[in-house]
C-alpha positions as CSV (number, residue, x, y, z in Angstrom):
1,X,0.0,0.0,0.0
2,X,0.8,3.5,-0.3
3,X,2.4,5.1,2.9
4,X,2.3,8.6,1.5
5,X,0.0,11.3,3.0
6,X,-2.2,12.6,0.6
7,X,-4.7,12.2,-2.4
8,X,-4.7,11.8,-6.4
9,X,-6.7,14.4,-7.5
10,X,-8.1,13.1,-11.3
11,X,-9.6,15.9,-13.6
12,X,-11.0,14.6,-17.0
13,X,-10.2,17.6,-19.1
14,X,-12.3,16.8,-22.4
15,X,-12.5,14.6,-25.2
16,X,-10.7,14.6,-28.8
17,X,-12.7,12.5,-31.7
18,X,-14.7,10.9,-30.0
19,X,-17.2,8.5,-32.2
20,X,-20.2,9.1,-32.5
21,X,-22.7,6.3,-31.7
22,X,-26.3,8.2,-32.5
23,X,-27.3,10.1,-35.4
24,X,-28.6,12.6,-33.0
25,X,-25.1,13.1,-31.6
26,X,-23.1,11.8,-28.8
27,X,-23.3,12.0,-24.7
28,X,-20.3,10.8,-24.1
29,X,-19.2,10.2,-20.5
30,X,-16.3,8.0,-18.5
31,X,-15.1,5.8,-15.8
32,X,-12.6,5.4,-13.8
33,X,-11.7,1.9,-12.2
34,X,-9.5,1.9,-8.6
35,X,-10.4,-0.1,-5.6
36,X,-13.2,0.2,-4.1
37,X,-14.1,3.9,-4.7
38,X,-17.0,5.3,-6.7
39,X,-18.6,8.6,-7.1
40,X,-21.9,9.1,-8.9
41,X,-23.4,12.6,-10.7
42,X,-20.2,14.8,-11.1
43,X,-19.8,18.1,-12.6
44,X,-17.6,18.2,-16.2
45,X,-14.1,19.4,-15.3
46,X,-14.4,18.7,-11.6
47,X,-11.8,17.5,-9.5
48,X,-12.0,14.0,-8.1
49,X,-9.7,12.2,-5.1
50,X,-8.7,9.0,-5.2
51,X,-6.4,7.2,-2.5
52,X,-3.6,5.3,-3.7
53,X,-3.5,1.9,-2.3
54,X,-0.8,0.1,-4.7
55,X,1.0,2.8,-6.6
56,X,1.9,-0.1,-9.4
57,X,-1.7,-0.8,-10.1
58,X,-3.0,0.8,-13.2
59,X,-5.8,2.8,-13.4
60,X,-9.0,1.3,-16.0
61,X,-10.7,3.8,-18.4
62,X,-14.2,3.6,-20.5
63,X,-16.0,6.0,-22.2
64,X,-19.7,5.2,-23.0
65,X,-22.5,7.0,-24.5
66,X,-25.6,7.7,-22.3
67,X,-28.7,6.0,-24.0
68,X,-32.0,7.1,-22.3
69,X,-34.0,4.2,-24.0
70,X,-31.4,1.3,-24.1
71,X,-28.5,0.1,-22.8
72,X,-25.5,2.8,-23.1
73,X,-23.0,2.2,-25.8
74,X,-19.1,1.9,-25.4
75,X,-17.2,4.5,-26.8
76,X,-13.4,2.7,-26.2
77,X,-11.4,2.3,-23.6
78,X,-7.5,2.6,-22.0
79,X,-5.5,2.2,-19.0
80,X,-2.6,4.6,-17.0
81,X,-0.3,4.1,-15.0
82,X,0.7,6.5,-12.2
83,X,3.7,4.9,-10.8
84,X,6.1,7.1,-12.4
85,X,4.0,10.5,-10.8
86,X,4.3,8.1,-7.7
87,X,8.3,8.0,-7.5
88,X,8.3,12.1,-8.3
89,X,6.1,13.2,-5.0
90,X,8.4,10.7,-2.5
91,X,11.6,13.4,-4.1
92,X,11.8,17.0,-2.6
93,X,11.5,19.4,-5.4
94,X,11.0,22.3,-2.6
95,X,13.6,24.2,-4.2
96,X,13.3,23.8,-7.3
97,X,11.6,26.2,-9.8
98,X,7.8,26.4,-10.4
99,X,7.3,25.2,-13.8
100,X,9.9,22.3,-13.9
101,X,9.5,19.1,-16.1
102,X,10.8,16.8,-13.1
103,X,10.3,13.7,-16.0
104,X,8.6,12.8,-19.2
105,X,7.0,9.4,-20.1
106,X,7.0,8.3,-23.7
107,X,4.3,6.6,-25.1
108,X,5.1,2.6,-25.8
109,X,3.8,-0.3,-26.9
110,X,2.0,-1.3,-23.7
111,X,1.0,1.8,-23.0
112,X,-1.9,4.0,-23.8
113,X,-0.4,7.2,-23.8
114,X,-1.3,8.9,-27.4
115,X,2.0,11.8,-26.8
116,X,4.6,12.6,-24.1
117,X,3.5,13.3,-20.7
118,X,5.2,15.3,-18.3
119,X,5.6,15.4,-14.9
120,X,5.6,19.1,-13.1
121,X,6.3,20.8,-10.8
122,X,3.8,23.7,-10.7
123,X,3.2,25.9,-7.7
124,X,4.3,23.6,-5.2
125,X,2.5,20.9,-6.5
126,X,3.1,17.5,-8.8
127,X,0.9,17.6,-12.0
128,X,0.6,15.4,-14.8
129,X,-1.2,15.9,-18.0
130,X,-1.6,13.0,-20.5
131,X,-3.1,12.3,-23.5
132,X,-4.7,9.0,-23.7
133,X,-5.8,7.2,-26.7
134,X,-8.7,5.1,-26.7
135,X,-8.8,1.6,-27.7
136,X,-11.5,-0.8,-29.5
137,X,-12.5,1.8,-31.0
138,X,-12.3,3.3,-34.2
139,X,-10.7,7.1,-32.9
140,X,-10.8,8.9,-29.6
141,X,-8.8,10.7,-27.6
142,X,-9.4,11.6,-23.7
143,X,-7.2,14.8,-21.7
144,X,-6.3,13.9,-18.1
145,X,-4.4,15.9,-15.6
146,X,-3.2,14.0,-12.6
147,X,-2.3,16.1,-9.2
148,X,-0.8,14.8,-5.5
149,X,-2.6,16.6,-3.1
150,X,-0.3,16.3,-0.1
151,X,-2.1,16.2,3.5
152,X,0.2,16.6,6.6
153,X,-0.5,14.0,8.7
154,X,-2.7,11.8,6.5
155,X,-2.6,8.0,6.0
156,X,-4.1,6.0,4.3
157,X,-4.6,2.1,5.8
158,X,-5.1,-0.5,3.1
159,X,-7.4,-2.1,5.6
160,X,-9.6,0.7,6.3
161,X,-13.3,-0.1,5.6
162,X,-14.4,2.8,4.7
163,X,-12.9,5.4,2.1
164,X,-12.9,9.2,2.6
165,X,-15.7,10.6,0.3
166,X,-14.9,13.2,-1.9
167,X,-12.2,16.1,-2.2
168,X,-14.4,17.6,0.6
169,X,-14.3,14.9,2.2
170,X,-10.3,14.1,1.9
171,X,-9.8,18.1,3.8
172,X,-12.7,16.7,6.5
173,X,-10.0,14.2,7.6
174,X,-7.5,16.6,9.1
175,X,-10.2,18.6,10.1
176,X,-14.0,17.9,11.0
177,X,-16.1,15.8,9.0
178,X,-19.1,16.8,6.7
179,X,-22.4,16.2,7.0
180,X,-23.7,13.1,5.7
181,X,-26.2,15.1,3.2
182,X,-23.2,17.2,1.6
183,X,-21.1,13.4,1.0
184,X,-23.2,12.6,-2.3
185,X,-20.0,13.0,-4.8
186,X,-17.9,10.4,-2.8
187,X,-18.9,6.8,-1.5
188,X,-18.0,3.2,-1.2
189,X,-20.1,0.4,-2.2
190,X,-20.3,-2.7,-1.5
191,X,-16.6,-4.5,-1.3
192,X,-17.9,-7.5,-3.4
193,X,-18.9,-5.6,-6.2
194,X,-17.0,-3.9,-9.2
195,X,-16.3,-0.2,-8.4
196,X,-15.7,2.4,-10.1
197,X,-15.4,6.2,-10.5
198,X,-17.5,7.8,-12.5
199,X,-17.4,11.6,-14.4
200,X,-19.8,12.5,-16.7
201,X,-18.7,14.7,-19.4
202,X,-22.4,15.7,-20.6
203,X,-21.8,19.6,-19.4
204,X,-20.7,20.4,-22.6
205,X,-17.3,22.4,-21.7
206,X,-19.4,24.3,-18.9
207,X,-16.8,24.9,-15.8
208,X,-17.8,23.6,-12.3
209,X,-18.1,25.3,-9.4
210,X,-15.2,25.4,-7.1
211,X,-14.3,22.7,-5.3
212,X,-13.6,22.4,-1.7
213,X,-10.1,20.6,-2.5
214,X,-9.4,23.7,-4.4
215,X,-10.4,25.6,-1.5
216,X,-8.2,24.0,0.7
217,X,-4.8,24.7,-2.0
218,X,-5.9,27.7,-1.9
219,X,-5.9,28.7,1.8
């Protein structure tokens, strides 16, 4: 497990060539498989939190189309790694300058990547943006940009029962915890079933509204 005290933050940026699956036009959304975490009805460009249990274990994406009358179609799919953004935020790049490529990973055969990604360091913070090219599918292209939140104090236990719901929610445990009305983005399900994190992409390039983890950077 990961003995590191913090959160990934995951922002699904937008989508490049997507197909089309109706003639009416697409409503394209996506998932994210880790563990046992799974948020339902998020905002397009919103930040999500994931903890990192294994830093080796790959992270699953799908895109589907939303299908009111029938079952929703897929759209492709791809995996990332973040093990590489993993061995960046156990260095200290304290004094080194904002804006720094610490290290860039090259697309390869086993890998999904559809360009180089780099590895920041921006404003005190580890950030990587990749490009990810969809496969079983025809064309597609899906824009991530991975962050470490760091969180003095933080661990997580790979035993723990129960995850910490939310960006909000990954703040509430240094500090106090929400209330249970105001924990809808962020839950567990279920350890016996498949989970999953899901962002839907059907704003249509409309921003959200700040998030409490961007909030708490910000303070």
């Amino acid at each position: 497990m990961s003995d590191l005290p913090g959160f990934l933050s995951v922002r699904v940026l937008r989508g490049v060539n997507l197909v089309s699956r109706d003639a009416g036009g697409s409503d394209p959304y996506v998932v994210l498989h880790l563990d046992n975490q799974k948020t339902t009805n998020p905002v397009w460009n919103e930040e999500l939190t994931l903890a990192v249990r294994n830093p080796e274990t790959p992270i699953q994406l799908e895109v589907f189309d939303k299908d009111t009358f029938s079952k929703d179609d897929q759209m492709g799919d791809a995996e990332f790694d973040i093990e590489a953004l993993m061995q960046i935020v156990r260095m200290d790049l304290k004094d080194i300058r904002s804006g720094t490529v610490v290290r860039t990973v090259r697309p390869g055969r086993q890998c999904c990547l559809a360009d180089e990604s780099h590895i920041v360091w921006e404003n005190g913070q580890i950030v990587q943006d990749m490009l990810l090219k969809l496969r079983n599918v025809e064309t597609g292209v899906v824009h991530l940009q991975l962050k470490w939140v760091n969180i003095p104090d933080l661990r997580v236990r790979s035993d723990s029962p129960s995850l910490p719901q939310s960006a909000a929610d990954s703040a509430s445990a240094v500090a106090a915890s929400r209330p249970p009305e105001e924990q809808h983005l962020f839950h567990s399900s279920n350890p016996s079933t498949s989970k999953s994190i899901i962002l839907d992409l059907r704003a249509r390039m409309r921003s959200s509204s700040t998030s409490s983890l961007q909030e708490l950077n910000n303070n």
